[in-house]
C-alpha positions as CSV (number, residue, x, y, z in Angstrom):
1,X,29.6,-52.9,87.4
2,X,29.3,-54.7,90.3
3,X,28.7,-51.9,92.6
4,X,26.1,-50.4,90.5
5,X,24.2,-54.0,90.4
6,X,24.6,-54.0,94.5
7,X,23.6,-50.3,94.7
8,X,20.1,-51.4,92.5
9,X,19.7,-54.2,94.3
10,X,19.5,-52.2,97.6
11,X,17.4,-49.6,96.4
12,X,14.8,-51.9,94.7
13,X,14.6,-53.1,98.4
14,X,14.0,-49.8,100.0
15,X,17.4,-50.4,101.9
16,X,19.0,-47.1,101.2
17,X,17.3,-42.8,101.0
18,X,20.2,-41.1,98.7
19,X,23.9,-42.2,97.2
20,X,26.5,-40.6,98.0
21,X,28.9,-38.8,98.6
22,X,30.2,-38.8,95.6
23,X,33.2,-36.8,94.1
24,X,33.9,-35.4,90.6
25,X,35.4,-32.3,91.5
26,X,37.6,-31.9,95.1
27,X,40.8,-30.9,93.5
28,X,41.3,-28.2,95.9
29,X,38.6,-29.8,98.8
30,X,39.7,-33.0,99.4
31,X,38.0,-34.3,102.9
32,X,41.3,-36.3,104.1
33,X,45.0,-36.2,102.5
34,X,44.3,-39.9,101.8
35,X,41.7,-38.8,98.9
36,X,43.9,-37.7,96.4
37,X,42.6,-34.7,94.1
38,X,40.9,-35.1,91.4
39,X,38.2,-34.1,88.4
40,X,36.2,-36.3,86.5
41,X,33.0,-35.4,84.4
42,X,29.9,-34.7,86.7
43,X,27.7,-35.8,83.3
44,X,30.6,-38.3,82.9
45,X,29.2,-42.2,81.9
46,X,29.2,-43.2,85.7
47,X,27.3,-39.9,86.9
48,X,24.4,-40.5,84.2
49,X,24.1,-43.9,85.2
50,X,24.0,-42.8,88.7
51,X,21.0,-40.1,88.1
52,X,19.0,-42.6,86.0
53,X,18.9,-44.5,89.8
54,X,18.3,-41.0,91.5
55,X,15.7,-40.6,89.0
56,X,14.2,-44.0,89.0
57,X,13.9,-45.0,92.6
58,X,13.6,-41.2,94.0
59,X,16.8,-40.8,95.8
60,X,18.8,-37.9,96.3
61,X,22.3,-38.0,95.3
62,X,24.7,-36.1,97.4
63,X,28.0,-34.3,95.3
64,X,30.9,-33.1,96.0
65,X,31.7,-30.9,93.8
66,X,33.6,-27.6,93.4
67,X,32.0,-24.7,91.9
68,X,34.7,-24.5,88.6
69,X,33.2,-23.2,85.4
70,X,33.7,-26.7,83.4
71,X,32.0,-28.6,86.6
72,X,29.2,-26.2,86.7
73,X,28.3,-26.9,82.9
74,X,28.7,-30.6,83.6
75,X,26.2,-30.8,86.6
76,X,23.4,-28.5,84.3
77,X,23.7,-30.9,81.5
78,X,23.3,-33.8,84.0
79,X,20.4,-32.0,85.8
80,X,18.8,-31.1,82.0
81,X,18.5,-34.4,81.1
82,X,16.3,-36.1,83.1
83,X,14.2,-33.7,85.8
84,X,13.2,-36.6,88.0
85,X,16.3,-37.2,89.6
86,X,17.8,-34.9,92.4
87,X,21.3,-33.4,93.2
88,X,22.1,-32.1,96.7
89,X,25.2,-30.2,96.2
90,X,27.5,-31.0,98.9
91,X,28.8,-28.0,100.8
92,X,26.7,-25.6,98.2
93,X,30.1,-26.0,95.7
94,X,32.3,-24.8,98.3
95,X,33.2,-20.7,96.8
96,X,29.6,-21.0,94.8
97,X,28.0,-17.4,95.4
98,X,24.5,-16.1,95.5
99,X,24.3,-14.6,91.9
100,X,25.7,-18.2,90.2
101,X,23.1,-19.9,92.7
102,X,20.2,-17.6,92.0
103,X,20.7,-18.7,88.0
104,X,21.0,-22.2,88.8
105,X,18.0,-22.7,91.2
106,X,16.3,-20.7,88.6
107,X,16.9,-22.9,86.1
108,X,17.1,-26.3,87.7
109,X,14.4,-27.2,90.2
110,X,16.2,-30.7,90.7
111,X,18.7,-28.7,92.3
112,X,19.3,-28.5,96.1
113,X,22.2,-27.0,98.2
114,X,23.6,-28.5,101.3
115,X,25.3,-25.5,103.4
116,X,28.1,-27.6,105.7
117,X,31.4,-26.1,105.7
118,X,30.2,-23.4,103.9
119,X,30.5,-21.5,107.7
120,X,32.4,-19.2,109.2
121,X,32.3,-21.5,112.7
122,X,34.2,-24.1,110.7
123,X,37.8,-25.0,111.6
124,X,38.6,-24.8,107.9
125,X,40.3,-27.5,106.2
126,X,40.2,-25.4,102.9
127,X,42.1,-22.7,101.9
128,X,39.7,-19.4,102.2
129,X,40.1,-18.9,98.6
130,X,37.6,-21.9,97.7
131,X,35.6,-22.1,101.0
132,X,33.7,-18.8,100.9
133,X,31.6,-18.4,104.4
134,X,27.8,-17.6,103.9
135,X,28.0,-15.4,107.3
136,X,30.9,-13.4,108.9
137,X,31.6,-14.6,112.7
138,X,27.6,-15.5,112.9
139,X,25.9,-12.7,111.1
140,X,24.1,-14.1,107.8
141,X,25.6,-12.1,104.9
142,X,22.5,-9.8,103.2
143,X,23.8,-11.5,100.0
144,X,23.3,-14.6,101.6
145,X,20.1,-14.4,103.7
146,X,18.1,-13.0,100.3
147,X,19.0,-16.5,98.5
148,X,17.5,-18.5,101.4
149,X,14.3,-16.4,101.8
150,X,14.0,-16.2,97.8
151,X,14.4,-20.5,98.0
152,X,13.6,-21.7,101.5
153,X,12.4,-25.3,99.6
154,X,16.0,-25.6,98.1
155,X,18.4,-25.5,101.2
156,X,19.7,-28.3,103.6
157,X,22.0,-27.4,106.8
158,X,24.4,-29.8,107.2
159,X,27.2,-30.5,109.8
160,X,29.7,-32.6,108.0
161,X,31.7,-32.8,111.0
162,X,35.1,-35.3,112.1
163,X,35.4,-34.6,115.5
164,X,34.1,-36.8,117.6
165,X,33.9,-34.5,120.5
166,X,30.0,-33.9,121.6
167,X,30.9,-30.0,123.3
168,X,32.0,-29.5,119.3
169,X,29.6,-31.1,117.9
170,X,26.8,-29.3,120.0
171,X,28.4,-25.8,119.5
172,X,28.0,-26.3,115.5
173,X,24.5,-26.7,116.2
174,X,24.6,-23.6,118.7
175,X,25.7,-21.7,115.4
176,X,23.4,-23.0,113.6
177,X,20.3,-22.2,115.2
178,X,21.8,-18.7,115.4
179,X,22.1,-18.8,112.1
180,X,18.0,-20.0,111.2
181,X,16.9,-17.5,113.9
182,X,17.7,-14.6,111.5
183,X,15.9,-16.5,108.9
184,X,12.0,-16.0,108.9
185,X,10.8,-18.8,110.8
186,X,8.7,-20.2,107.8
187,X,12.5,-20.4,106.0
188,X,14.1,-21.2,109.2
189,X,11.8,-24.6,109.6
190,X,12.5,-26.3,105.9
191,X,15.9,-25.7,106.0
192,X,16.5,-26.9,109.7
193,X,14.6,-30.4,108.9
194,X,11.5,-30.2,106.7
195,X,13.2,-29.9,103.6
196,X,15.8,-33.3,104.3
197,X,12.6,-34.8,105.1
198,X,11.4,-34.1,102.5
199,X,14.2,-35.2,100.1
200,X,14.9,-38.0,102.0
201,X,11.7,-39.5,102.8
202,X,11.8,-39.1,106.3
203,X,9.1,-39.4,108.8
204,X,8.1,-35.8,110.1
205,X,10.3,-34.3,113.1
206,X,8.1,-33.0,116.3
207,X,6.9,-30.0,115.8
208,X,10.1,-27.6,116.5
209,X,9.5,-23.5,116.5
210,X,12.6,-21.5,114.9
211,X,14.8,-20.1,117.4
């Protein structure tokens, strides 16, 4: 309770853009072996009270959350019940495909997808069995590259990354402007930055031309 009252207080003062990440499903995605695995409900007591602040203040909250059948159901009941807030699904549900995502960004326009770890650059962490790559070794799969031209507005890139070491860090971002340049550019633009600027209330980036 008392995080919840500090977490109010510092959004009624403008001090924070989104909450997160949060985690009701990373029984087979834990970020670190300290984080044990776990499930809870992602419409569970906590997580409503946690989109009525999304909702209220305009925040984004970011999930992490496995694509399973029971958490999928969850998140569309959440997302149902109030419109205003916004979900940012960490990592895309890590093994989510584009026929599940089509039906939800269909159905829920509170729904956005964040696309770390969802690479095939990634030094996976994850078995391959529930960290499905949305390109193979840097070609964007057709599957793939339909959903973003079909929802450019819905999509973050993300880097999600632990190594501190800038040559790594700068050849994710090497992949990923590969990655945008087979994107139209109109596509490749929101998802590079407009649309976190967007979500996030950000000041506009400098004009940038998709590479």
């Amino acid at each position: 309770m008392e995080y919840l009252e500090k977490l109010e207080a510092g959004l009624r003062a403008g001090k924070f853009r989104g909450i997160g990440e949060l985690y009701p499903n990373n029984t087979n995605s834990r970020p670190t072996p300290r984080l044990p695995a776990s499930r809870y409900p992602a419409d569970s007591p906590l997580m409503q009270r946690l989109w009525a602040l999304s909702a209220t203040y305009g925040v984004p909250l970011s999930v992490h959350m496995e694509a399973s059948e029971e958490s999928v159901a969850e998140m569309e009941r959440l997302l149902a019940s109030n419109r205003q807030g916004t979900w940012i699904w960490a990592h895309t549900g890590h093994f989510a495909e584009p026929p599940l995502l089509r039906r939800l960004l269909q159905t829920h326009p509170n729904l956005y997808c964040e696309l770390s770890r969802r690479e095939s650059h990634w030094k996976r962490t994850y078995p391959r069995s529930i960290a499905a790559p949305i390109d193979s070794n840097g070609r964007l799969r057709k599957d793939w590259k339909a959903l973003l031209e079909e929802f450019p507005e819905r999509f973050v890139i993300g880097t999600d990354s632990d190594d501190t070491n800038p040559r790594s860090y700068a050849d994710l971002i090497s992949f990923w402007r590969e990655i945008l340049s087979q994107l139209s550019p109109g596509t490749a633009v929101k998802i590079a930055h407009q649309n976190a600027e967007r979500l996030l209330k950000l000041s506009p980036s400098p004009k940038l031309q998709a590479r």
